[in-house]
C-alpha positions in Angstrom: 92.3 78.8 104.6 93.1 77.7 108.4 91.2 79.5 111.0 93.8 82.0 112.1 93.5 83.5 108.4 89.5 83.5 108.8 89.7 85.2 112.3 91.7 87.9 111.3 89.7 88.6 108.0 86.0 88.5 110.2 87.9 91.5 112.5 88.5 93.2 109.9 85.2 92.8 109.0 84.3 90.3 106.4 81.0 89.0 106.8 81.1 85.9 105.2 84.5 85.2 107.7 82.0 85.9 110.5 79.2 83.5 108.9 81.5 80.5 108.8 83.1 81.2 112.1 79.4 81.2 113.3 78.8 78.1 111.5 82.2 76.2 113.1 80.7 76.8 116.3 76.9 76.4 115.8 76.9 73.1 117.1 78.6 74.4 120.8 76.2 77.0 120.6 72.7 74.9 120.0 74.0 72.2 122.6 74.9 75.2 125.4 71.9 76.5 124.5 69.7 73.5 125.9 68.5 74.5 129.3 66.6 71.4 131.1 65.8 69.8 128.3 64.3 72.8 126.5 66.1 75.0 123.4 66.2 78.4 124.7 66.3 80.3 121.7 67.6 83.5 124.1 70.2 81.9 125.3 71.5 80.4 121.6 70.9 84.4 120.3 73.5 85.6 123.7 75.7 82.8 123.3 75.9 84.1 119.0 76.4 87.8 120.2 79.1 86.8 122.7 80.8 84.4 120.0 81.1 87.6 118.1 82.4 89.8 120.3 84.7 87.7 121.1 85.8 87.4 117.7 86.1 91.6 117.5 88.3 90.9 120.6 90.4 88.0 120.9 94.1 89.3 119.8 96.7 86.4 117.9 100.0 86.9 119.2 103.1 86.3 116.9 105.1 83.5 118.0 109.0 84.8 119.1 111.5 84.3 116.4 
């Protein structure tokens, strides 16, 4: 399945589409979650709610024929 299949099934809400979309981008998300050295679980759990709305909002537009 490529990841324009997966997106569109997590907005249409499949969890387990959401899970691995989660888990594509975990890495980002732990890394951008380091704040001076220190894991800030906060920031990971803002950065995971705004990866998900996101997903709810980011539109895929048809290429022209």
């Amino acid at each position: 399945m490529n990841f324009k299949d997966l997106l569109l099934r997590a907005q249409n809400g499949d969890t387990q589409a959401i899970y691995i979309i989660m888990e594509i981008y975990k890495p980002l998300l732990l890394r951008e979650s380091i704040l001076n050295g220190v894991f800030d679980e906060d920031m990971y759990q803002e950065l995971s709610i705004t990866l998900v709305r996101c997903i709810r909002l980011f539109r895929i537009i048809p290429p022209e024929l």
